[in-house]
N, C-alpha and C positions, 0 to 999 in steps of 0.2 A: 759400323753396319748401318745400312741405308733401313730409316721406317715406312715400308709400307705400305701399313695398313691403312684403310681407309673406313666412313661407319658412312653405311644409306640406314636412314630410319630407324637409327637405333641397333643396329645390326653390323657386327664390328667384322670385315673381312680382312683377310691376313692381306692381302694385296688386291689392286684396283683391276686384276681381271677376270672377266667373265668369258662364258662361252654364250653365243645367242641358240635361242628357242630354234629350235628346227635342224638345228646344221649338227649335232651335237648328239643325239641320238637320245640315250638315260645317262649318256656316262661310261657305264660301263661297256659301250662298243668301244669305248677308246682308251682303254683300260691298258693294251698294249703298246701301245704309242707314248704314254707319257702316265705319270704321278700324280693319279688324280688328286691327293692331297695336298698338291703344290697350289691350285688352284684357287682364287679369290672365292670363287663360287662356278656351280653350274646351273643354266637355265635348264628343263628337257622338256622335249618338245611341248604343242599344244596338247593342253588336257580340256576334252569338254564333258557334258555330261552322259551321253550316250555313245556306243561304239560309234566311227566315223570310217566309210570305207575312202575316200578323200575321192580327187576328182578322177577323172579316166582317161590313160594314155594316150599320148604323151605331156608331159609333166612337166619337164624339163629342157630346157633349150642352151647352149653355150653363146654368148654375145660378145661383141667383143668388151673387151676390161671387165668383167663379168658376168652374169648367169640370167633368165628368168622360171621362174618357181610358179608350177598352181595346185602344187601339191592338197589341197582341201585339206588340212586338219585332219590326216589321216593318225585317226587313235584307238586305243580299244575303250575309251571310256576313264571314267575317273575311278569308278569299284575297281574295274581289274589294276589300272594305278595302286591301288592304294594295298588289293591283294596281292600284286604278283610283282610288279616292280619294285615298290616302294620298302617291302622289307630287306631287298639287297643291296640300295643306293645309301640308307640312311643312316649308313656306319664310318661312309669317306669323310675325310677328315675335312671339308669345304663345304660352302654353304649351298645347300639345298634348294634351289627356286624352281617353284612351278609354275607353267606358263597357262594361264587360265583361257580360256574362248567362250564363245557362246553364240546362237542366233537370237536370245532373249535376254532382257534385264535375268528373270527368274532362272535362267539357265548360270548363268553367273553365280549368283548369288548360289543354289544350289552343290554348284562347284566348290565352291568356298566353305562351305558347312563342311562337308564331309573333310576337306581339307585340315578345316583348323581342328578338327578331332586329331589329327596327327602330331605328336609331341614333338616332333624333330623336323617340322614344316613351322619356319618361324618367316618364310619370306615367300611371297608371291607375284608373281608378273601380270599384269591382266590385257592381256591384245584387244585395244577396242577398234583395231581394223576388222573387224568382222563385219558379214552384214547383216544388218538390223531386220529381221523376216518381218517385223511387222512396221515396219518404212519402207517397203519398197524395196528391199533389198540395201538402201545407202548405208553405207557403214556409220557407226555407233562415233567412230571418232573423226567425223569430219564435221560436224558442229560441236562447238563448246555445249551445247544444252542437252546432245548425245553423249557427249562425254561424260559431264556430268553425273547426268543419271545411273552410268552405269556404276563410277567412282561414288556416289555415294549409298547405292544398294549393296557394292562388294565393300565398304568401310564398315558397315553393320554387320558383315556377315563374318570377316576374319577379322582377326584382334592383332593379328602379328603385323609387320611390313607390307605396306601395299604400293607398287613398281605401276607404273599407269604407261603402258608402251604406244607411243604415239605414232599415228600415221603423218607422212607428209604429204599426204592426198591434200593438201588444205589449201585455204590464200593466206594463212597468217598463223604458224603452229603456235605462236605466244600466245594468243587467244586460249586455245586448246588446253594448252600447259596451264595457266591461272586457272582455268575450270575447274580442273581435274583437282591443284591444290585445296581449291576453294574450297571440297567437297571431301577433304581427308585423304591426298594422298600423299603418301611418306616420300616419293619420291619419282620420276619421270623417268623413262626411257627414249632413245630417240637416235637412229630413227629408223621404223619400220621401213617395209620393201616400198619401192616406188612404181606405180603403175606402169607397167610398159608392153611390147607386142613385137615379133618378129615374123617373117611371113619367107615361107618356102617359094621361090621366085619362081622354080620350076614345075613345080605341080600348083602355084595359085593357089596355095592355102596357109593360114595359120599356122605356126610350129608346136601350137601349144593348142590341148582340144577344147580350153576354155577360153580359147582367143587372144587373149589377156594374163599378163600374169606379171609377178612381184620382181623386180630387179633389183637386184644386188651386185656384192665384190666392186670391185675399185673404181668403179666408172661414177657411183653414187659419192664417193668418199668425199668431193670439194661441196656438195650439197648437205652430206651432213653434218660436216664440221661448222658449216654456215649455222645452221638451224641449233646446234646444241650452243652454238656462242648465241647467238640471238635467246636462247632460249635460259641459259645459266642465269643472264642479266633480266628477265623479266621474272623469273620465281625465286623464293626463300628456302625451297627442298632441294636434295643433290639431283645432279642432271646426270645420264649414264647414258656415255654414248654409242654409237654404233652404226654402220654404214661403210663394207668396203675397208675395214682393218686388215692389212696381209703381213703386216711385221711391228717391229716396237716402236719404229719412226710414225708410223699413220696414229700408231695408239696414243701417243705422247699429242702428235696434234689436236685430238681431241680433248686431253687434259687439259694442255695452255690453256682452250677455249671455254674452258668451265666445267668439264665434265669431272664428276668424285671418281667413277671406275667405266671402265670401260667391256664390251661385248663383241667377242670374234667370232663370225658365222662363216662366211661363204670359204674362207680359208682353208677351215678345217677340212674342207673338203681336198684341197690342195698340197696339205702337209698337216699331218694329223698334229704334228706336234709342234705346231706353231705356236701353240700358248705359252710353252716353255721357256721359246726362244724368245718370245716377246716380253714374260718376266724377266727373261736374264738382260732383255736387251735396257730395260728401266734401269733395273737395279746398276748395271753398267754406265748409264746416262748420268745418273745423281751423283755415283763416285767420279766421273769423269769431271762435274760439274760444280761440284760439293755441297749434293743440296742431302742435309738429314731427315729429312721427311718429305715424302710425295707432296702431301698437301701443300707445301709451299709450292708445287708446279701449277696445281689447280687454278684457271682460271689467268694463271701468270703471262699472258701476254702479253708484249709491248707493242703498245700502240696508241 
């Protein structure tokens, strides 16, 4: 029998896969589709502090090799989280992550109190693609000194696991990554949606009503695989990649490259039970290959 598990910050997950924030729902939408307890872990959506009606139609665009998203962080809040979601999710037998947001350091930080009161919240993700309301709007994680700030107000605030998910809006994500370490975090995510724009040719407008919006699924995948290899080799915390996973082959590429587990989003939209297939497809890889622990794949590239 092939091992494995993998551990981000202390935190032992039966196997190296995740589901990413947004695409994934709480979990239990996809309850029919597959074995939620097979799962390394699930991210579910952004949680921030106040209900969030997100942006206004349309949202969503198909591109080709993948998607763009301006969905705004549409949630009910972190109370109703904590009252009405959270006592159904925190019996799956998989690791539980919550994906944090904010427009403020203090909104953050806020988020995380009420968080770490919960006994079976031992892991968190914190999105510092947000935008900074009080910068202008630039988002939090496109300077290491934005980064920063926000990693080491949420390191004070929860005591469990803290996942610092990175934008690749940057000129240099390693930068970003050392920051974020510098200031307590257990561990790196990478790599958020990449800015991008589509335009209706025939009525001359935007696809999307906030112009602008996050791209995903496979067209991002040879970008992010770049950035989590570049990024495995400049920090000492596990890397968790993400970017355009659609089967067990993309996922494993991120492994070679350095990543501990890995995060599937835009897929699930595609085949709800892609996760499964893509655990089976590892655990098939290792026996084919004869390796007895994942972690010997980590990072295992030749070159």
């Amino acid at each position: 029998m092939v091992n494995l598990s993998v551990n981000i910050g202390g935190v032992e997950l039966k196997n190296p896969v995740l589901t990413a924030s947004g695409t994934f729902g709480y979990g239990i939408e996809f309850s029919d589709f597959i074995d939620l307890n097979r799962l390394g872990g699930y991210i579910v959506k952004g949680t921030t502090l106040e209900h969030r009606e997100g942006n206004p139609y349309p949202r969503m665009v198909e591109t080709p090799s993948g998607m763009l998203n301006a969905v705004g962080l549409q949630n009910k809040g972190v109370d109703y989280f904590i009252e009405n979601i959270y006592p159904g999710i925190k019996g799956i037998d998989s690791e539980l992550i919550v994906n944090v947001s904010g427009a403020k350091v203090d909104d953050y930080v806020a988020v995380c109190e009420k968080l770490a009161m919960q006994t079976d919240i031992r892991t968190i993700e914190v999105n510092i693609s947000c935008p900074n309301v009080k910068q202008g709007g630039m988002a939090f994680g496109t300077t290491a000194a934005g980064a920063a700030q926000v990693t080491k107000a949420v390191r004070a605030a929860f005591p469990g696991t803290v996942i610092v998910k990175l934008s690749p809006n940057v000129t240099d994500i390693t930068e970003i990554a050392k920051a974020v370490e510098g200031e307590g975090a257990d561990a790196v995510s990478l790599i958020n949606t990449l800015m991008g724009m589509a335009i209706d040719v025939e009525r001359r407008k935007p696809c999307l009503s906030t112009i602008t919006g996050g791209l995903s699924g496979p067209a991002v995948r040879p970008v992010a695989v770049r950035m989590v290899w570049q990024t495995a080799k400049a920090v000492n915390i596990p890397v968790v990649g993400l970017g355009g996973i659609m089967n067990g082959r993309d996922a494993l590429e991120f492994i070679l490259a350095g990543a501990t587990a890995v995060e599937v989003g835009t897929a699930n939209f595609v085949d709800p039970s892609v996760t499964m297939k893509i655990i089976d497809y590892i655990e098939e890889y290792c026996d084919r290959h004869r390796i007895n622990d994942i972690r010997e794949l980590i990072g295992a590239i030749n070159s």
